[in-house]
DRENVEX-910993 format. One record per residue (C-alpha): x, y, z; residue number from 1. Coordinates in steps of 0.02 Angstrom, whole numbers. Example, Ala and Ser with C-alpha at 12.3 -4.5 7.8 and 13.67 -1.06 7.14 Angstrom:
2
keba xx=615, yy=-225, zz=390, vexnu=1
keba xx=684, yy=-53, zz=357, vexnu=2
END
This chain:
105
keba xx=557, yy=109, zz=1436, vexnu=1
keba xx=533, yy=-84, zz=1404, vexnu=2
keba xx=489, yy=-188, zz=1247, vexnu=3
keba xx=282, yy=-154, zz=1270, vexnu=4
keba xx=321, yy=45, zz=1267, vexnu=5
keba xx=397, yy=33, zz=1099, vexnu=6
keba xx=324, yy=13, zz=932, vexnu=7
keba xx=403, yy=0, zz=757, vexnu=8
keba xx=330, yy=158, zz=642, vexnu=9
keba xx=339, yy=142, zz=450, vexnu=10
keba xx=342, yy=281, zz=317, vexnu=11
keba xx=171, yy=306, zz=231, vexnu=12
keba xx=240, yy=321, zz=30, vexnu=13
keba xx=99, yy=329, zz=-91, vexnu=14
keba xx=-86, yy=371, zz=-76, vexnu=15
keba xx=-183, yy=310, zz=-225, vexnu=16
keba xx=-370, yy=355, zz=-275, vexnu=17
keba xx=-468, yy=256, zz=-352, vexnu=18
keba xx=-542, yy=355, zz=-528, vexnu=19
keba xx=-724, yy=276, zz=-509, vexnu=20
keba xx=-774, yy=222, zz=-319, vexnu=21
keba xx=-672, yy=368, zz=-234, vexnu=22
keba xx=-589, yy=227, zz=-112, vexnu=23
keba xx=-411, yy=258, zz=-97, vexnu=24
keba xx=-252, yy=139, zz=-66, vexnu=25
keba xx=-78, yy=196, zz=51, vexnu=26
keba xx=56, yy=72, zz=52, vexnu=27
keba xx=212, yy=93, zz=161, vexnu=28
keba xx=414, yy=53, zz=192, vexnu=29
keba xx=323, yy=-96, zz=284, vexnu=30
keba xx=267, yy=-174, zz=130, vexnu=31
keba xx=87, yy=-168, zz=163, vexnu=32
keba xx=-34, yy=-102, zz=54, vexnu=33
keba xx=-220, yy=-61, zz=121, vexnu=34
keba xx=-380, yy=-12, zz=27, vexnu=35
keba xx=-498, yy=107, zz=147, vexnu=36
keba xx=-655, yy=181, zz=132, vexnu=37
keba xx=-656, yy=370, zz=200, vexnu=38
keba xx=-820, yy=381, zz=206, vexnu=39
keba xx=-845, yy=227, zz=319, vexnu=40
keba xx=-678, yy=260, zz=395, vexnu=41
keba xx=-677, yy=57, zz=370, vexnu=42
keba xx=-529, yy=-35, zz=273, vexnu=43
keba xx=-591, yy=-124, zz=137, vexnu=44
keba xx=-429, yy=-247, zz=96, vexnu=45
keba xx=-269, yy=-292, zz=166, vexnu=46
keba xx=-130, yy=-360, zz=43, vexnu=47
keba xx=9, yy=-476, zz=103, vexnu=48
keba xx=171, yy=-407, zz=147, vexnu=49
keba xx=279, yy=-384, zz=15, vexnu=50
keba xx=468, yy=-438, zz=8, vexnu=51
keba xx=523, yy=-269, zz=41, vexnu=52
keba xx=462, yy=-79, zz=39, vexnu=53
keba xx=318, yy=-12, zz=-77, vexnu=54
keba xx=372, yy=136, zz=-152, vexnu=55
keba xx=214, yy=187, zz=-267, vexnu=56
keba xx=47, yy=134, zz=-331, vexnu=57
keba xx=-71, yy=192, zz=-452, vexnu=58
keba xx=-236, yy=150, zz=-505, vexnu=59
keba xx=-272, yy=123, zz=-735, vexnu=60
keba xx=-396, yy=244, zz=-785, vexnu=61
keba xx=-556, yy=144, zz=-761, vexnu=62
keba xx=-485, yy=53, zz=-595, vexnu=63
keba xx=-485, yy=-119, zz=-649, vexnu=64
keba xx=-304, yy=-118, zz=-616, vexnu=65
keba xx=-183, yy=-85, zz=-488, vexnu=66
keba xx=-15, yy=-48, zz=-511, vexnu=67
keba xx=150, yy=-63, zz=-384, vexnu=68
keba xx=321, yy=-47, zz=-344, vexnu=69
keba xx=429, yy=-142, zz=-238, vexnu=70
keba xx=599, yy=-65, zz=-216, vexnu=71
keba xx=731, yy=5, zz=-83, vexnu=72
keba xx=659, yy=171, zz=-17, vexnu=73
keba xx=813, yy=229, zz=74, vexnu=74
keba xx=740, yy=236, zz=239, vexnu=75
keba xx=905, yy=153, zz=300, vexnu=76
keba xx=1037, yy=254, zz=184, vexnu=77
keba xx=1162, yy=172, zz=77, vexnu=78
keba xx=1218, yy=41, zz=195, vexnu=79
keba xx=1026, yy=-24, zz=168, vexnu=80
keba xx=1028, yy=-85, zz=-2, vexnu=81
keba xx=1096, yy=-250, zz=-30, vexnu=82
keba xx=1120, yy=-336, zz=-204, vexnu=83
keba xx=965, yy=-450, zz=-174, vexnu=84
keba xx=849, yy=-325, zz=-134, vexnu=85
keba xx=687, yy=-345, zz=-247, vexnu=86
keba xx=646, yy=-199, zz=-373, vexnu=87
keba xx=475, yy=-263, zz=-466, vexnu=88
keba xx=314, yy=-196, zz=-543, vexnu=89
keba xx=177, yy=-277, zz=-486, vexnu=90
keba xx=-18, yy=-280, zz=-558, vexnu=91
keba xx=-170, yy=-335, zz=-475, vexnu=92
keba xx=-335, yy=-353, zz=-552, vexnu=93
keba xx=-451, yy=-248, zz=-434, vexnu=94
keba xx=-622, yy=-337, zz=-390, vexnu=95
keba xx=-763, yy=-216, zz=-348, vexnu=96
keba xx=-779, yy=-303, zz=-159, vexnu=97
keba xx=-600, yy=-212, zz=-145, vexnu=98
keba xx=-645, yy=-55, zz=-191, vexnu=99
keba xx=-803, yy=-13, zz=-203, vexnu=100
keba xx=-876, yy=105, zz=-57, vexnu=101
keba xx=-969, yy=0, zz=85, vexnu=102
keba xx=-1165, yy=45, zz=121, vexnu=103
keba xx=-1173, yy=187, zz=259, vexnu=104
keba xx=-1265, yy=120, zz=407, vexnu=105
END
């Protein structure tokens, strides 16, 4: 096999529905975190790549906010996790454009 036969595959961690809109958010070992609509089998945002793995979101009960967690996730055993490795809660103020459901066409 050569370099355009391979592919790097990340863990999915978390799946997160929203409580209102029904969207729902996965985030993965990658550090990316995407909003989709299932209905429109469309994503509906794309966050930045965190400094290391996302290890669990959540949505607050009215899904104005969204809640996550970077930290090691042990994909790469003990000899992964360095002393700099970034463990942080983060919160994001959800806009509906994220979430909400796109118009069927």
């Amino acid at each position: 096999p050569n370099a355009k036969d391979q592919s790097l595959v990340y863990a999915v961690k978390d799946i997160s529905f929203h409580p209102v809109h029904g969207t729902f958010s996965t985030c993965g070992s990658d550090g990316t975190i995407h909003f989709w609509d299932k209905d429109a089998r469309t994503r509906l945002k794309t966050f930045e790549a965190a400094p290391g793995p996302i290890s669990a979101t959540t949505f607050n009960r009215n899904g104005t906010i969204f809640a996550y967690a970077v930290s090691y996730d042990w994909s790469k055993g003990h000899s992964g996790m360095t002393p700099g490795h970034p463990n942080k809660l983060m919160l994001h103020a959800c806009k509906d454009d994220e979430v909400k459901r796109r118009p069927k066409k």
